[in-house]
N, CA, C and O atoms as CSV, one atom per row, in Angstrom:
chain,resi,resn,atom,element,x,y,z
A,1,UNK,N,N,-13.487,-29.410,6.436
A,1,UNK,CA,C,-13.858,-30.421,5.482
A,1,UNK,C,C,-12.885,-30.346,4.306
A,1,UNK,O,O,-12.501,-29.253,3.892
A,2,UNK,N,N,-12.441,-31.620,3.707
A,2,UNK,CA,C,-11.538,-31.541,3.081
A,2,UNK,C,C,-12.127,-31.253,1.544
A,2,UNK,O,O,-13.347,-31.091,1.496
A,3,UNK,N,N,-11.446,-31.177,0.371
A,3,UNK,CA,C,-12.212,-31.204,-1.034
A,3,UNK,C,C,-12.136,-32.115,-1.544
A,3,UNK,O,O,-12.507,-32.075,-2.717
A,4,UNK,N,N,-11.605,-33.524,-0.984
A,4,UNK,CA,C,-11.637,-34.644,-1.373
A,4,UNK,C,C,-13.221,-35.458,-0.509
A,4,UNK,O,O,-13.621,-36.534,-0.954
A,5,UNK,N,N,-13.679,-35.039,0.241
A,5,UNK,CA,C,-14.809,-35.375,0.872
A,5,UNK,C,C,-16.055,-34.644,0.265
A,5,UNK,O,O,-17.230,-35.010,0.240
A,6,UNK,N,N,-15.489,-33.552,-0.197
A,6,UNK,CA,C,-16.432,-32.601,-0.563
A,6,UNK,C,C,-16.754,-32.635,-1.867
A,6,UNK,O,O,-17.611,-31.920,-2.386
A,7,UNK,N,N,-15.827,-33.775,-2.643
A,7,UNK,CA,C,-16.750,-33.925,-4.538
A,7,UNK,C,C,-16.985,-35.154,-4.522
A,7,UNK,O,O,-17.515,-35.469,-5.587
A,8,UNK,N,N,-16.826,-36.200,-3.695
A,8,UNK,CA,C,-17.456,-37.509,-3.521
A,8,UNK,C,C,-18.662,-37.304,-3.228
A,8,UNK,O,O,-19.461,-37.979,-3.876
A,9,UNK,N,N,-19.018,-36.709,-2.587
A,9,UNK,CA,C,-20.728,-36.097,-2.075
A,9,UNK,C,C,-21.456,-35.564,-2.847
A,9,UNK,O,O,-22.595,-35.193,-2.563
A,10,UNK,N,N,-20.534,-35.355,-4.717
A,10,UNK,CA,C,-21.398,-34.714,-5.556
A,10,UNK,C,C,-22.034,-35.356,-6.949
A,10,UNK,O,O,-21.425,-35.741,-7.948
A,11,UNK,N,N,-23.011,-35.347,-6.768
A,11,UNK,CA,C,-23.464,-36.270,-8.271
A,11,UNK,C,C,-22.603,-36.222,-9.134
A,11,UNK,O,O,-21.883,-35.248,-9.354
A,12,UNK,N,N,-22.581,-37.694,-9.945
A,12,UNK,CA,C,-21.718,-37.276,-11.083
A,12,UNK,C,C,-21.934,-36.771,-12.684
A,12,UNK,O,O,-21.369,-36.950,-13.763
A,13,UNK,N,N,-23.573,-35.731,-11.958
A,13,UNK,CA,C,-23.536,-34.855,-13.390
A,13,UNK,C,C,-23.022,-33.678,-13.083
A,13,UNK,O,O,-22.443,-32.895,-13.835
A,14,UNK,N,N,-23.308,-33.549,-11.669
A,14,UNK,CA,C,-22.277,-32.115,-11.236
A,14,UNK,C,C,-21.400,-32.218,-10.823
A,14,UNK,O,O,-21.004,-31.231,-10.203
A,15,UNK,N,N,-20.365,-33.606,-10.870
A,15,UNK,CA,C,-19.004,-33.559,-10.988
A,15,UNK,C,C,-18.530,-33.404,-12.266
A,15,UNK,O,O,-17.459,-32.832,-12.470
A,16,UNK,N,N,-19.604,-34.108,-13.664
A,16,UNK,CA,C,-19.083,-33.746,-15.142
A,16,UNK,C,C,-19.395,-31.785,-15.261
A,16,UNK,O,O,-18.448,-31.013,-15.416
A,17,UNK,N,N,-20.268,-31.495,-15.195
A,17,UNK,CA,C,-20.587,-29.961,-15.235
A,17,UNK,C,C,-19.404,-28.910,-14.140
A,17,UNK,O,O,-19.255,-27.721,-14.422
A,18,UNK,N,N,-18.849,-29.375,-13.245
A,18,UNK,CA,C,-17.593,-28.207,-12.638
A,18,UNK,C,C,-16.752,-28.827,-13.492
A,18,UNK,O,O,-15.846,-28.006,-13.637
A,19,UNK,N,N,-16.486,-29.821,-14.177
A,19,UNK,CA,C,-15.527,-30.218,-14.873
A,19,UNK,C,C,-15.607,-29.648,-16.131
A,19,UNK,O,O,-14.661,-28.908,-16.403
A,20,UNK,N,N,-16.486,-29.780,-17.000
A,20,UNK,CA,C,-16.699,-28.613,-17.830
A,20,UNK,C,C,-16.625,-27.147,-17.691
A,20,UNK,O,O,-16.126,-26.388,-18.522
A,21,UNK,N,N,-17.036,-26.892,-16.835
A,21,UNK,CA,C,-16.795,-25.088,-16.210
A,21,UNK,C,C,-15.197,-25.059,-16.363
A,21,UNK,O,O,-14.492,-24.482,-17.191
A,22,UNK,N,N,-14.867,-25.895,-15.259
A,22,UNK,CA,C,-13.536,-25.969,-15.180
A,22,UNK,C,C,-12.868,-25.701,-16.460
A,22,UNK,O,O,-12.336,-24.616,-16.696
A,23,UNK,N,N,-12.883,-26.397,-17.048
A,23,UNK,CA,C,-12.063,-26.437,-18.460
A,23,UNK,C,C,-12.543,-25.178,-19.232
A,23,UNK,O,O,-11.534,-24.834,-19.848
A,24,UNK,N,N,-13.484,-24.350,-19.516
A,24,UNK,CA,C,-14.052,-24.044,-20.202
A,24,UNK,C,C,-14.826,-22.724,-19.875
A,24,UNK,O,O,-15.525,-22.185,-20.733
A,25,UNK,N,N,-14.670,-22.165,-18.481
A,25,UNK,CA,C,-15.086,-21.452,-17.812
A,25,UNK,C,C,-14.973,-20.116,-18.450
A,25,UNK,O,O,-15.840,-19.246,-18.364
A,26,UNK,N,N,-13.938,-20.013,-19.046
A,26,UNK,CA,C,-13.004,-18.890,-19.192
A,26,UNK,C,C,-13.793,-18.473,-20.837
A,26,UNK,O,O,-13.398,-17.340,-21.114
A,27,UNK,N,N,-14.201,-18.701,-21.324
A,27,UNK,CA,C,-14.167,-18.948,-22.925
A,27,UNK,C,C,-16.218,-18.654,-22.954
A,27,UNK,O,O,-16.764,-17.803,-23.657
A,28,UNK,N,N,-16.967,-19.640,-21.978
A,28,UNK,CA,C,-18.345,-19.123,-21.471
A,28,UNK,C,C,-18.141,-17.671,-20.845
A,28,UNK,O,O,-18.932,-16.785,-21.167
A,29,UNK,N,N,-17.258,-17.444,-20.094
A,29,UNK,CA,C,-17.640,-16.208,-19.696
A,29,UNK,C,C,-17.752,-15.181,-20.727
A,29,UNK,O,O,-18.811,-14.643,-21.051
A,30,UNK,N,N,-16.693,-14.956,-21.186
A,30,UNK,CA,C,-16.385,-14.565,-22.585
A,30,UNK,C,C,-17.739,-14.240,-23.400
A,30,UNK,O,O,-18.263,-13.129,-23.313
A,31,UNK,N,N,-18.303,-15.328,-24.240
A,31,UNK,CA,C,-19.199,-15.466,-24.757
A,31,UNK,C,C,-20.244,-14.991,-24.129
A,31,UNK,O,O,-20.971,-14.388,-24.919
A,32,UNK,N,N,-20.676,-14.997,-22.954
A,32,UNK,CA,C,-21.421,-14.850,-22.064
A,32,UNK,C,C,-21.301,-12.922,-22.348
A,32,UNK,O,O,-21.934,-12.364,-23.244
A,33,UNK,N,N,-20.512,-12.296,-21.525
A,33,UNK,CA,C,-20.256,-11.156,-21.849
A,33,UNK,C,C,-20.410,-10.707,-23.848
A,33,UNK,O,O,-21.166,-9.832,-24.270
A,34,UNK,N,N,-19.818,-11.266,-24.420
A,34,UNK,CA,C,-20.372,-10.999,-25.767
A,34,UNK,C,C,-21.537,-10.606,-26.161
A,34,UNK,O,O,-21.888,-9.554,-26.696
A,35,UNK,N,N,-22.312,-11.856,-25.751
A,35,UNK,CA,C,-23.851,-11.885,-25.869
A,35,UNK,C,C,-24.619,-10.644,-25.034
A,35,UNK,O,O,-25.378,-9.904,-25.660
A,36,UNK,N,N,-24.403,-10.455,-23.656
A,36,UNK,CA,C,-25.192,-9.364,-23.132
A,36,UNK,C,C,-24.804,-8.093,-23.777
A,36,UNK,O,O,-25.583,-7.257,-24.235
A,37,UNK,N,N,-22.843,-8.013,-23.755
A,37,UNK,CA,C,-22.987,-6.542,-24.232
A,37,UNK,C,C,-23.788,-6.111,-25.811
A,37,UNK,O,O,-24.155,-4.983,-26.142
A,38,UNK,N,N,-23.925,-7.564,-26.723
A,38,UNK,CA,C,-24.206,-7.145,-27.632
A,38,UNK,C,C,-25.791,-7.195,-27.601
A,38,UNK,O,O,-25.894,-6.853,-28.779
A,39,UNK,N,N,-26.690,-7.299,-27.327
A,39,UNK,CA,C,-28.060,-7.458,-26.624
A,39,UNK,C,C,-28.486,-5.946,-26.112
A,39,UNK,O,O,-29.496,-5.323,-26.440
A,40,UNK,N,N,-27.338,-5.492,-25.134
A,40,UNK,CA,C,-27.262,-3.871,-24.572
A,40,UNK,C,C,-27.031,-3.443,-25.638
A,40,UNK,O,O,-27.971,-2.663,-25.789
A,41,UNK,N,N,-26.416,-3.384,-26.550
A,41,UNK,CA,C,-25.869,-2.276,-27.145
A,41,UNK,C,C,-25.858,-2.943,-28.875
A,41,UNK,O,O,-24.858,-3.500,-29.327
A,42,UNK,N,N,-27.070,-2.768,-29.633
A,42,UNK,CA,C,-26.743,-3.735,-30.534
A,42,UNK,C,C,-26.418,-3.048,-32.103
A,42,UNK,O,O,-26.253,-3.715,-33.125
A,43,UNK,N,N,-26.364,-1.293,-31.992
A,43,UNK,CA,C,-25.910,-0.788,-32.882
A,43,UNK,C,C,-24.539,-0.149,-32.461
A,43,UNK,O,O,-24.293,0.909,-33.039
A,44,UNK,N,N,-23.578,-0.600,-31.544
A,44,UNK,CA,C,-22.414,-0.319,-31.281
A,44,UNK,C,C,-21.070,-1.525,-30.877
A,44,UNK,O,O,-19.883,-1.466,-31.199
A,45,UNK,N,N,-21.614,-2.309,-30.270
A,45,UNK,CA,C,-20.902,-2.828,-29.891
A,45,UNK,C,C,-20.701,-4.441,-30.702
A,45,UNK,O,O,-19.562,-4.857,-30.913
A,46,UNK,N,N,-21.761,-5.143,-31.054
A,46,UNK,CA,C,-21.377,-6.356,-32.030
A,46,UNK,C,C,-21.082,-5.449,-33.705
A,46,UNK,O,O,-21.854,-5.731,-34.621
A,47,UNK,N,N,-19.943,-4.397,-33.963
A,47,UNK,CA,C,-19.878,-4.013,-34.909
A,47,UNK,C,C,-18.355,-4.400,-35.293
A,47,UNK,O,O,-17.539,-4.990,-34.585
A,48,UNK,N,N,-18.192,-3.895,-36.640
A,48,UNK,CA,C,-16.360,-4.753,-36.900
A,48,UNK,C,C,-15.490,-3.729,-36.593
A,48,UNK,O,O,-14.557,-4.241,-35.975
A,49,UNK,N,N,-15.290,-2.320,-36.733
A,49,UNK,CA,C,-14.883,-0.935,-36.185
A,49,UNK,C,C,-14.745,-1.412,-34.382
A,49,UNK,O,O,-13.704,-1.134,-33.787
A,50,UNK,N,N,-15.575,-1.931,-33.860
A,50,UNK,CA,C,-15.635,-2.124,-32.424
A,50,UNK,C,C,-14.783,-3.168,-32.330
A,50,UNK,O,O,-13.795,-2.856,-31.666
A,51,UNK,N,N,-14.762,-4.250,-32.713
A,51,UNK,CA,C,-14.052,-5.307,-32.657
A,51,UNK,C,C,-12.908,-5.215,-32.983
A,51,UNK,O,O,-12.170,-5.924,-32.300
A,52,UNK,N,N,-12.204,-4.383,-34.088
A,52,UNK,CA,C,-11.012,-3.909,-34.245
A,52,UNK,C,C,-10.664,-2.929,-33.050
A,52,UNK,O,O,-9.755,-3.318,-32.316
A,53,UNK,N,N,-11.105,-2.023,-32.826
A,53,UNK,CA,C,-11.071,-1.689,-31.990
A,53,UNK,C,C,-10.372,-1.940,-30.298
A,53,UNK,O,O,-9.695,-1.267,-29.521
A,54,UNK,N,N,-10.900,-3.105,-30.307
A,54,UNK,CA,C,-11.097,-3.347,-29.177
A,54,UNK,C,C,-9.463,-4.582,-28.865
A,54,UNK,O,O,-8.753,-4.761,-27.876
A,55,UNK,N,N,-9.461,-5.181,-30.287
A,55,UNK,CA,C,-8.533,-5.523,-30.294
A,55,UNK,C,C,-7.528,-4.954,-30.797
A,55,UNK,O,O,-6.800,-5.876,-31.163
A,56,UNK,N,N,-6.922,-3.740,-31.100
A,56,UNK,CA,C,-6.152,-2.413,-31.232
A,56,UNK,C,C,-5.281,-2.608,-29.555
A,56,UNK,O,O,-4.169,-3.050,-29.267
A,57,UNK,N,N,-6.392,-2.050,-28.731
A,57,UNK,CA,C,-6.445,-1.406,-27.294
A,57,UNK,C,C,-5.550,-3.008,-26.322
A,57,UNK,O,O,-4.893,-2.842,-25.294
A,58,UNK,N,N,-5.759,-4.324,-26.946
A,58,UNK,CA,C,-5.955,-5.213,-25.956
A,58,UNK,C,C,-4.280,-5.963,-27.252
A,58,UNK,O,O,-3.592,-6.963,-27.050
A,59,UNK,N,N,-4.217,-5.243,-28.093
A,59,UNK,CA,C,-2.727,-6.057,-28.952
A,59,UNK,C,C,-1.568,-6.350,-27.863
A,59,UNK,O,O,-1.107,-7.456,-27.583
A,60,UNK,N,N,-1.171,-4.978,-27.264
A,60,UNK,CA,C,0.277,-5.000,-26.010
A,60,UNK,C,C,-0.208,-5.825,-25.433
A,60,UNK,O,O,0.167,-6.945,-25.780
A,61,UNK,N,N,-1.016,-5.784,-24.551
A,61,UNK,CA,C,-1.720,-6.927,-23.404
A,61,UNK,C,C,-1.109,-8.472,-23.877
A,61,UNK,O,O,-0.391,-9.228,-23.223
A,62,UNK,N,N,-1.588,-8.623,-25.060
A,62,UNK,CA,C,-1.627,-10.606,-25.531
A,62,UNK,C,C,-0.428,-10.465,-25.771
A,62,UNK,O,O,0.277,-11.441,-25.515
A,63,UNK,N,N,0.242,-9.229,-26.339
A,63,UNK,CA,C,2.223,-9.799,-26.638
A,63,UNK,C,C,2.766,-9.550,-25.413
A,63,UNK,O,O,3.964,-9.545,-25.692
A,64,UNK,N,N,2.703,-9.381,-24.471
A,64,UNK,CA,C,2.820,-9.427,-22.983
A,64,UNK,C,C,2.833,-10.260,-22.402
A,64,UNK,O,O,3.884,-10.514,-21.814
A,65,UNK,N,N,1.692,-11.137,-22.241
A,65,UNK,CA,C,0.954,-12.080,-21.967
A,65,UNK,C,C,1.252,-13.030,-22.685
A,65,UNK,O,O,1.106,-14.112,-22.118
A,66,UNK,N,N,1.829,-13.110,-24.318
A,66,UNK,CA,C,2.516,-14.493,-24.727
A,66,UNK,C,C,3.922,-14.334,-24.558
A,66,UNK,O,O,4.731,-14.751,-25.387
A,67,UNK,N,N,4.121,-13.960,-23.894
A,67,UNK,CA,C,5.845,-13.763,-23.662
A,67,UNK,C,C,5.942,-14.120,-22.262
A,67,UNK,O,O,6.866,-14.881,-21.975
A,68,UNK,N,N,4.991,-13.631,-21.103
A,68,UNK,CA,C,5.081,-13.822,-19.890
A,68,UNK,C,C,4.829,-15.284,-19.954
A,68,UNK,O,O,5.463,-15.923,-19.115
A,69,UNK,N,N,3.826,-16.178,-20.980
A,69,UNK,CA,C,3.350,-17.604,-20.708
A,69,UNK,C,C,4.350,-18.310,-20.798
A,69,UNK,O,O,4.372,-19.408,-20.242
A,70,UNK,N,N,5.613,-17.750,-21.659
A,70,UNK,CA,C,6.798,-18.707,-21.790
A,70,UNK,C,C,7.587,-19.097,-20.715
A,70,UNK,O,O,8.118,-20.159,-20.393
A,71,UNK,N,N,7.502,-17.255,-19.925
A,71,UNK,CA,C,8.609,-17.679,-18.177
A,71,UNK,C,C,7.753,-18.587,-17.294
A,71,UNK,O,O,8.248,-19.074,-16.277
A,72,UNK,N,N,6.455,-18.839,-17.653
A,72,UNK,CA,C,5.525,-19.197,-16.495
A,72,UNK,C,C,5.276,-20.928,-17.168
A,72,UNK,O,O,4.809,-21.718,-16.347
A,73,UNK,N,N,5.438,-21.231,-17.939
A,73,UNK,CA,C,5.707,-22.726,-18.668
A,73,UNK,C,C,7.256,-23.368,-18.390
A,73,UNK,O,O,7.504,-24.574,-18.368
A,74,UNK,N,N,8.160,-22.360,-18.199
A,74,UNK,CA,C,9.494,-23.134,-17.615
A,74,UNK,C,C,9.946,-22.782,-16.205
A,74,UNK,O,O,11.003,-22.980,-15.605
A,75,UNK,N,N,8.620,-22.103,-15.823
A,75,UNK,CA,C,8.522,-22.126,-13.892
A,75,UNK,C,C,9.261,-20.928,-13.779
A,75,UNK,O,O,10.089,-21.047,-12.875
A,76,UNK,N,N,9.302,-19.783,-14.347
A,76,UNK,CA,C,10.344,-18.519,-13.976
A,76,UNK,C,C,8.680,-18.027,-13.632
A,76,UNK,O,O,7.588,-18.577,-13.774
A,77,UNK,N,N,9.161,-16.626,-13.081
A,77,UNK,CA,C,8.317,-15.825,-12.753
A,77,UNK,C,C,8.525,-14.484,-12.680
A,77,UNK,O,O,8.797,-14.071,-11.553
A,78,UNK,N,N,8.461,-13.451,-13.816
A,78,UNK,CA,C,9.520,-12.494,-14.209
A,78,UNK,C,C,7.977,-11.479,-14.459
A,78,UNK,O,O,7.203,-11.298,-15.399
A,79,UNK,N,N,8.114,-10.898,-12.775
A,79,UNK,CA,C,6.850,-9.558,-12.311
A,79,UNK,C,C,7.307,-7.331,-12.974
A,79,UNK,O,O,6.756,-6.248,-12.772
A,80,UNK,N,N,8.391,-7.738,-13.647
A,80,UNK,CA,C,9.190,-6.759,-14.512
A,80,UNK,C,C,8.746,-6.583,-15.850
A,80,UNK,O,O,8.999,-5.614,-16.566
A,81,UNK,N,N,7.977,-7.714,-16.182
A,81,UNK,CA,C,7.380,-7.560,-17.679
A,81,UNK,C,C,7.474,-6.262,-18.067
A,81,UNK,O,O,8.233,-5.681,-18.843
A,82,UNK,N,N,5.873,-5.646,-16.870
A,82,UNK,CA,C,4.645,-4.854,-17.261
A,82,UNK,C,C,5.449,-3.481,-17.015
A,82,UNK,O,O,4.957,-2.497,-17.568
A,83,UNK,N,N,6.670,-3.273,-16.228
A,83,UNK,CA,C,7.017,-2.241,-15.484
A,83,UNK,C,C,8.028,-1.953,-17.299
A,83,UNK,O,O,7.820,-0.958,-17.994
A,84,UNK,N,N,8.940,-2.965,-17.647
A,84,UNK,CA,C,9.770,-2.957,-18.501
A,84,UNK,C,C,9.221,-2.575,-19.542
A,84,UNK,O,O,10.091,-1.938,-20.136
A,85,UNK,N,N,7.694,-2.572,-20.524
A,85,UNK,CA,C,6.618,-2.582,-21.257
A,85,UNK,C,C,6.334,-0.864,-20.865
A,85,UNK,O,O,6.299,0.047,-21.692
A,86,UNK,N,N,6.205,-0.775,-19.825
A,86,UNK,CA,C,5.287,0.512,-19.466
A,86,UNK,C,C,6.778,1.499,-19.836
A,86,UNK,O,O,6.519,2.481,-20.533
A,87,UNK,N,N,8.024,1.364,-19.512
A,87,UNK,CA,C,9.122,2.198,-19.294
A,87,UNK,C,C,9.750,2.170,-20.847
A,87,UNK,O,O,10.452,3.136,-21.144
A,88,UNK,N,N,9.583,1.312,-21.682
A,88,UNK,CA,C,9.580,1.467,-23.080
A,88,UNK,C,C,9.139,2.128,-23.729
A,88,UNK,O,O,9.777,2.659,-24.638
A,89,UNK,N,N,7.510,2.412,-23.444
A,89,UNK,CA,C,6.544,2.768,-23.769
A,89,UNK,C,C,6.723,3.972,-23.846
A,89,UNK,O,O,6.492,4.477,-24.944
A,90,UNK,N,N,7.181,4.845,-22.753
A,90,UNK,CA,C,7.354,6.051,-22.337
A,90,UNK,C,C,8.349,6.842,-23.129
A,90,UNK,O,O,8.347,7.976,-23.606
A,91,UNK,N,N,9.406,5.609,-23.096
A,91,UNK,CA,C,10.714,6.296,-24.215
A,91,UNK,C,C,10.177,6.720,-25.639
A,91,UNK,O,O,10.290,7.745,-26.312
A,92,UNK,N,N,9.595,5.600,-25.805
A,92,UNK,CA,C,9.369,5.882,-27.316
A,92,UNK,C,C,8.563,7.423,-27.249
A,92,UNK,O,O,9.055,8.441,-27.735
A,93,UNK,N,N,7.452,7.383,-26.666
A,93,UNK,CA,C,7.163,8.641,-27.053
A,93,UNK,C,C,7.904,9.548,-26.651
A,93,UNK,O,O,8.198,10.371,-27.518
A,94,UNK,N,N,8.470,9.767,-25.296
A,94,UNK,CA,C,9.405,10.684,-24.953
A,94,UNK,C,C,10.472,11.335,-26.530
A,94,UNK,O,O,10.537,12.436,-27.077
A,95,UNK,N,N,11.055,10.187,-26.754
A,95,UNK,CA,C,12.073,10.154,-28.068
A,95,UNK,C,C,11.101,10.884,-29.303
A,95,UNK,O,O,11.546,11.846,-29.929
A,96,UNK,N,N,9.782,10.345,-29.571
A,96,UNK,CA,C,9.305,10.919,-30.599
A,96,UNK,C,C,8.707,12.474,-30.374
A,96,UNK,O,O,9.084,13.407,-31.083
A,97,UNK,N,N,7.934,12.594,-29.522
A,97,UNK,CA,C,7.689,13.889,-29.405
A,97,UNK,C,C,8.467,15.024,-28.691
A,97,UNK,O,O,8.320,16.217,-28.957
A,98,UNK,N,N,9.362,14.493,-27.699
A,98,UNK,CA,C,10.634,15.528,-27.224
A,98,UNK,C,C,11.792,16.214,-28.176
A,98,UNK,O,O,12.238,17.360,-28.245
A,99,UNK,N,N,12.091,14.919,-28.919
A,99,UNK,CA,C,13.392,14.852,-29.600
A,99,UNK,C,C,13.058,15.000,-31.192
A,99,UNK,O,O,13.851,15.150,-32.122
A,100,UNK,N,N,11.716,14.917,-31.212
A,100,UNK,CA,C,11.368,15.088,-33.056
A,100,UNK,C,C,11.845,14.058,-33.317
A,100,UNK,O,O,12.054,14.276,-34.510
A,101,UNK,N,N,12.276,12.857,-33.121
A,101,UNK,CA,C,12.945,11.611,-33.879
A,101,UNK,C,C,12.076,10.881,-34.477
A,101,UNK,O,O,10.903,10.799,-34.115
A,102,UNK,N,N,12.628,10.211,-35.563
A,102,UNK,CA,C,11.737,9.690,-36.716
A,102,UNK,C,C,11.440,8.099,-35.475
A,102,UNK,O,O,12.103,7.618,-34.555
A,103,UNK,N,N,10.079,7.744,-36.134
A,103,UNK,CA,C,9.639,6.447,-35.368
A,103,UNK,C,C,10.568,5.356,-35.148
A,103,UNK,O,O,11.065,4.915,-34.112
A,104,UNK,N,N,10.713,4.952,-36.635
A,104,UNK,CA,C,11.759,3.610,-37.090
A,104,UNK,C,C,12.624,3.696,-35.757
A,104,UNK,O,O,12.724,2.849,-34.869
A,105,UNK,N,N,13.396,5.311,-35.885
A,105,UNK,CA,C,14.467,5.151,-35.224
A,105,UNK,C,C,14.568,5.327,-33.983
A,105,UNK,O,O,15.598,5.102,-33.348
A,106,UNK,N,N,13.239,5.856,-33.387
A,106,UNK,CA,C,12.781,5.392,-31.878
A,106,UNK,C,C,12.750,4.412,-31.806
A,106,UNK,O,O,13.361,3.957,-30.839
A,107,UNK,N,N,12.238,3.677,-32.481
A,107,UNK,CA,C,11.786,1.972,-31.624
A,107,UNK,C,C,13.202,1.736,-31.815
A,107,UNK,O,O,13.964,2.075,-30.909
A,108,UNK,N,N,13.582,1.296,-32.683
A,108,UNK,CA,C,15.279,0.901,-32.742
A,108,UNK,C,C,16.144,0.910,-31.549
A,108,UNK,O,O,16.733,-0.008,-30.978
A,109,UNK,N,N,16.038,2.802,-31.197
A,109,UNK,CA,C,16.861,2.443,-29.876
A,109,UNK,C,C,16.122,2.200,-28.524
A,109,UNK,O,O,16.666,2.443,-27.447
A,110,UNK,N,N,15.135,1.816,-28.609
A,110,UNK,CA,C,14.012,1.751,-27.684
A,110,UNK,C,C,14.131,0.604,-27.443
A,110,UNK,O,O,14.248,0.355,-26.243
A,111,UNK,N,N,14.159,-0.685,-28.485
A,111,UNK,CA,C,14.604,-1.838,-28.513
A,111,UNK,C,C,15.521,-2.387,-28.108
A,111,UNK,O,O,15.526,-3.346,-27.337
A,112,UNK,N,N,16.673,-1.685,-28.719
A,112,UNK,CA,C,18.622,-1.688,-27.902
A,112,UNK,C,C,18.702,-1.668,-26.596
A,112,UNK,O,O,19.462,-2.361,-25.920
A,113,UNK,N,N,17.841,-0.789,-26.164
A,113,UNK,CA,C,17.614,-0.773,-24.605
A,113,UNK,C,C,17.616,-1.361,-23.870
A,113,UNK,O,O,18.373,-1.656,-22.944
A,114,UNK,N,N,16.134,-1.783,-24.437
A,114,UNK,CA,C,15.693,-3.202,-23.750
A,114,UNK,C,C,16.170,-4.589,-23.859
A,114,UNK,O,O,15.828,-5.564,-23.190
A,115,UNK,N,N,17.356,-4.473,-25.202
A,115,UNK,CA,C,17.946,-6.052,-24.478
A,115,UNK,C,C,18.972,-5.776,-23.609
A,115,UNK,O,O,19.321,-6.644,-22.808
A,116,UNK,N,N,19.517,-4.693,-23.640
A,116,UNK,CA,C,20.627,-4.309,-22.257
A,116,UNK,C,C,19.557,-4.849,-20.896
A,116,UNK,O,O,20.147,-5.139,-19.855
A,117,UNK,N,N,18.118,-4.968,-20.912
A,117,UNK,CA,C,17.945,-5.281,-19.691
A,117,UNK,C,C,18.004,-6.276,-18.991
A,117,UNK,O,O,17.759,-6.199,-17.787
């Protein structure tokens, strides 16, 4: 059965409602999860320490992720990000705690690096 046979057959309040999901799915879930964990857990987790927190842990992720949206908006597809991210990652500390080197000047050449790549 095709999916063109298969949403003609569907009311069109539950063709407007997957259309809403659709769009919007992502953002309910979200909220959705918000609400229970904070319901479970309501002296830990809807707190601002947590929420910083949480967005601390999840900062690399979104500058990752807005950098990857750019190759994936002009149709590239560049699966080296996370490997290039993770192997940076490593230097720097390698450099800071092996070598005693001051931060600044870890990232610096940590950076240099990485546009050689």
């Amino acid at each position: 059965m095709s999916d063109a046979s298969y949403t003609r057959r569907l009311s069109p309040s539950t063709r407007a409602a997957l259309g809403v999901f659709a769009r919007y799915g992502t953002i309910i879930g979200l909220l959705a999860m918000v609400l229970v964990f904070s319901f479970l857990s309501p002296h830990a987790f809807p707190t601002y320490n947590n929420f910083i927190n949480v967005l601390s842990q999840a900062s690399l992720a979104m500058i990752i992720a807005g950098g990857l949206t750019m190759a994936v908006i002009v149709g590239e597809l560049d699966l080296s990000v996370g490997y290039a991210a993770s192997l940076h990652g490593v230097l720097v500390t390698g450099l800071i705690v092996a070598n005693h080197m001051p931060i600044p000047l870890a990232v610096l050449i940590v950076l240099a690096l990485g546009a050689l790549i």
